[in-house]
C-alpha positions as CSV (number, residue, x, y, z in Angstrom):
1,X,149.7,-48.9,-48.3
2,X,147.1,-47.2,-45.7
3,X,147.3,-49.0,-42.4
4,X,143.8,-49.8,-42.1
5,X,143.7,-51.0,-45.6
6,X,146.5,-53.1,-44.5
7,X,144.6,-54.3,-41.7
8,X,141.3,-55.2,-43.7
9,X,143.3,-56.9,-46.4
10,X,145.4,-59.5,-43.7
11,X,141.9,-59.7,-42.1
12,X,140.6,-60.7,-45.4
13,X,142.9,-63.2,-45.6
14,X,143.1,-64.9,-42.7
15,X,139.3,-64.6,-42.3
16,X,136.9,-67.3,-43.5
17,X,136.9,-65.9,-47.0
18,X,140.3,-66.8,-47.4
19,X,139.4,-69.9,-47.0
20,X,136.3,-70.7,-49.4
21,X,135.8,-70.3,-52.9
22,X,133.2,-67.3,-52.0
23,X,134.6,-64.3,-52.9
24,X,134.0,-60.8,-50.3
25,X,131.7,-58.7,-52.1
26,X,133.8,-55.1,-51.5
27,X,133.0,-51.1,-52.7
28,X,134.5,-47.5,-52.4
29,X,132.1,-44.7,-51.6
30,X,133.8,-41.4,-52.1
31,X,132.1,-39.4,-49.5
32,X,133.4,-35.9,-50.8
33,X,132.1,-36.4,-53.6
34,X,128.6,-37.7,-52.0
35,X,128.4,-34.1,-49.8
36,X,129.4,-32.0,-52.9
37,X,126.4,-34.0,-55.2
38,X,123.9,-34.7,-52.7
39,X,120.5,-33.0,-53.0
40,X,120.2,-32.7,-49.1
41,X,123.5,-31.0,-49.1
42,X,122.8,-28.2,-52.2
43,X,119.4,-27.9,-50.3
44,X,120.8,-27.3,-47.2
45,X,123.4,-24.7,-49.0
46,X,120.6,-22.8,-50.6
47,X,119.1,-22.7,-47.1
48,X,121.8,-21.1,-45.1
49,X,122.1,-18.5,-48.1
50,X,118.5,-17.8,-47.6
51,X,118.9,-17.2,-44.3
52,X,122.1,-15.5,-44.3
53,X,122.2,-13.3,-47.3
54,X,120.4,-10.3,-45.7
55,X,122.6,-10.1,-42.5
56,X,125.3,-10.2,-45.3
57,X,123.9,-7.4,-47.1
58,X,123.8,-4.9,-44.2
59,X,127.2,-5.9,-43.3
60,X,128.4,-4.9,-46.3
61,X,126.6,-2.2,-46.5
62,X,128.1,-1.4,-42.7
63,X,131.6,-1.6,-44.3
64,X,130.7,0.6,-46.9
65,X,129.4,3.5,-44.5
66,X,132.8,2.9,-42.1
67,X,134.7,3.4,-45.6
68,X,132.8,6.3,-46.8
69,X,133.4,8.4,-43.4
70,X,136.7,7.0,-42.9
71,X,137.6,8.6,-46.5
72,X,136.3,11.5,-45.4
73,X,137.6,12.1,-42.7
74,X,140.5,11.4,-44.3
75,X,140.0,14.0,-47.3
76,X,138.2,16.8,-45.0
77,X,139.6,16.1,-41.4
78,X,142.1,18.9,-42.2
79,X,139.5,21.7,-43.4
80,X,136.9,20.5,-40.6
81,X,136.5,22.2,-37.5
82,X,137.7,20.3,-34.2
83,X,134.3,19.6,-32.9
84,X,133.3,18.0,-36.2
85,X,136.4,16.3,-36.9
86,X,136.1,14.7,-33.4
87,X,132.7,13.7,-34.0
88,X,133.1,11.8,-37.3
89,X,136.5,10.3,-35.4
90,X,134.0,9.0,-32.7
91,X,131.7,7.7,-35.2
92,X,133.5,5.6,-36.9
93,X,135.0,4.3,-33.8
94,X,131.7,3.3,-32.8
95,X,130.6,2.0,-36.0
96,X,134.2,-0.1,-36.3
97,X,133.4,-1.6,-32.8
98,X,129.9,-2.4,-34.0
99,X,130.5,-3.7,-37.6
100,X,133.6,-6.2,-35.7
101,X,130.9,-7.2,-33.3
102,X,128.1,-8.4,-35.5
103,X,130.9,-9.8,-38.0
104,X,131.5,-11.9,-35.2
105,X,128.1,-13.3,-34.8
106,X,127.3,-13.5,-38.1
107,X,130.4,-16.1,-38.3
108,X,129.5,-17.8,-35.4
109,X,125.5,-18.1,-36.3
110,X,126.7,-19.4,-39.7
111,X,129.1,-21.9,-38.2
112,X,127.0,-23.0,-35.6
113,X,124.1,-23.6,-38.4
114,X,126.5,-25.2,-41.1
115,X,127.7,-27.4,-38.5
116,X,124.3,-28.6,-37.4
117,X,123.7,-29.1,-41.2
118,X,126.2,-30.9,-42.0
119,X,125.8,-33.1,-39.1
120,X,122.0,-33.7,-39.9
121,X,123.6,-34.3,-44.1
122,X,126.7,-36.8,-42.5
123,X,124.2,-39.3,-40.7
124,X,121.2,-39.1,-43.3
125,X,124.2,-40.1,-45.8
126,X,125.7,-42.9,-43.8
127,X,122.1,-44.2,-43.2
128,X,121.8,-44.5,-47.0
129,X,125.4,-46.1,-47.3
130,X,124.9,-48.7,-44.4
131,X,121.0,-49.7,-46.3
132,X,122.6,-49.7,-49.2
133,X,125.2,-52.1,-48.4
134,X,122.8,-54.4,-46.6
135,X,120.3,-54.3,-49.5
136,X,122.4,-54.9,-52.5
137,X,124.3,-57.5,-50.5
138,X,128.1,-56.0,-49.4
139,X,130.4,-57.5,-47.4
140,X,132.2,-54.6,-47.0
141,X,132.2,-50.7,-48.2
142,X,135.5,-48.6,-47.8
143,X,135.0,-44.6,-47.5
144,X,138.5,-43.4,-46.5
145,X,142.0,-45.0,-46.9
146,X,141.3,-45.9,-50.3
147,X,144.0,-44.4,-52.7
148,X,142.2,-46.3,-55.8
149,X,139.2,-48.1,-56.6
150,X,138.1,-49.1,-60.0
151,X,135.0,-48.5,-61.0
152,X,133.4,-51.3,-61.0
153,X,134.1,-51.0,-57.2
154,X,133.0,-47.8,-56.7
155,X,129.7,-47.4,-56.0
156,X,129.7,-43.5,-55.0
157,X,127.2,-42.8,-58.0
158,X,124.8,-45.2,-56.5
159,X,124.6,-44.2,-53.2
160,X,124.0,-40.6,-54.7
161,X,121.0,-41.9,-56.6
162,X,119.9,-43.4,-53.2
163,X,120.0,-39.9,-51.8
164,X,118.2,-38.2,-54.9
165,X,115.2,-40.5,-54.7
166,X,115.2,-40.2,-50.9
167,X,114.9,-36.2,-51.5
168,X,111.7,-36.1,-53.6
């Protein structure tokens, strides 16, 4: 068993509920699933495409030009004269150096933005878990650890409706 689940359980126990006929009113949220089905998170998806997909474009579009002359050079570079042959040579050097650079910030724009994202998705969703708990009345509401949960237990599906609502 999961340490911590351990831990909750003997707390359980020895706690004031142990005591009492009133029974701990307990759920599972399954936050992967909450990020993967979340409006704010397909929204937020759809955004960083938006955003992203033209630098994407012309990087491909980079990487197709460094193929094209690199084939070239490759076919021709025996038949070309020196002077051409070393300018082509240089030219994809410089267009290697180039594409690697903005390769590199494009990956670190995107992560920087995902990450802020994410971030922004993480605390909206744990907002909506912690009301949701105090409104319908939870003692307590597992989100990692849990190896099972039956479904009467989880609650992941309404937390997710929570979320939908909270997006319109």
């Amino acid at each position: 068993m999961n340490r911590k689940a351990l831990i909750v359980f003997l707390l359980l126990l020895w706690s004031p509920w142990g005591w009492t006929q009133e029974v701990p009113k307990l759920g599972v949220v399954d936050l992967g699933r909450v990020m993967d089905e979340s409006p704010q998170a397909e929204a937020a998806r759809q955004a960083l495409e938006a955003e992203f997909a033209p630098r994407e474009r012309a990087l491909v579009e980079k990487q197709r030009k460094l193929r094209d002359l690199e084939e070239r050079l490759g076919r021709d570079g025996a038949i070309m004269s020196e002077t051409e042959r070393n300018r082509l040579e240089e030219e994809a050097l410089r267009l290697r150096r180039e594409l690697k650079r903005e390769q590199e910030a494009f990956r670190d724009d995107l992560n920087f933005k995902r990450n802020a994202a994410l971030e922004r998705i993480q605390r909206q969703v744990l907002e909506t878990i912690r009301a949701f708990g105090k409104d319908e009345g939870y003692d307590l509401l597992f989100a990692e650890g849990v190896i099972y949960a039956s479904e009467r237990m989880d609650v992941t599906a309404r937390i997710i409706e929570r979320l939908k609502k909270a997006a319109r």
